[in-house]
N, C-alpha and C positions, 0 to 999 in steps of 0.2 A: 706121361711125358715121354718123348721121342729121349734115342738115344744123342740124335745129334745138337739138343740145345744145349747139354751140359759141354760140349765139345767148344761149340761155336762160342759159345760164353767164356770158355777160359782162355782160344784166341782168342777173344777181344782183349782181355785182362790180358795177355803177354804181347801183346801188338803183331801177332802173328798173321801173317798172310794177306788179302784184304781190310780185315778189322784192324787197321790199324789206328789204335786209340790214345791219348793222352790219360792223364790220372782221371779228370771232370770228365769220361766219356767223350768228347769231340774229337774231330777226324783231326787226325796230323794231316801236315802240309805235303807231306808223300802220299797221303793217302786218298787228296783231294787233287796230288798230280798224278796219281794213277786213273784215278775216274776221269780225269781229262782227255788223259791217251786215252782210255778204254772208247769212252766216246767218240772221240775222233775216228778212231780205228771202228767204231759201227757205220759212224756218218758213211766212210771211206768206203766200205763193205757196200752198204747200200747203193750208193752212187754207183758203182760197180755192176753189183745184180739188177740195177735198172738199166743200166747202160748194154749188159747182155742182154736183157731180154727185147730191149729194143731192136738191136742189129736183130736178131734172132726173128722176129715180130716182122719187121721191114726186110728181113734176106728171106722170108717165106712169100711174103707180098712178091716181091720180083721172081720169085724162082716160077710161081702160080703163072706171072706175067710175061716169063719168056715162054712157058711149056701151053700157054692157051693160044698164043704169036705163032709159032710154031707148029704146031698141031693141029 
């Protein structure tokens, strides 16, 4: 057994950090609005690095197409 289950185990039992648990094991209500934001904020992320690689994607298309106009 790894060292970090015995860790992760006892934050869950102190409500520490992410694992944060009630007595029954279930996720407190902080802890299911942190995976909220968490998520939002990858949604967010994502839409973002797709939205770069697009300009990125399309400002290569045109740059091809002014330098072959051109040249």
């Amino acid at each position: 057994m790894s060292d970090r289950a015995p860790k992760a185990a006892g934050a869950a039992q102190r409500g520490d950090g992410d694992a944060a648990m009630d007595g029954g094991g279930r996720a407190t209500q902080g802890a299911v609005a942190e995976d909220a934001a968490r998520a939002a904020r990858v949604r967010r992320n994502a839409w973002l690095l797709g939205g770069c690689a697009v300009f990125v994607y399309l400002g290569y298309i045109a740059w091809m197409f002014v330098n072959a106009a051109g040249g």
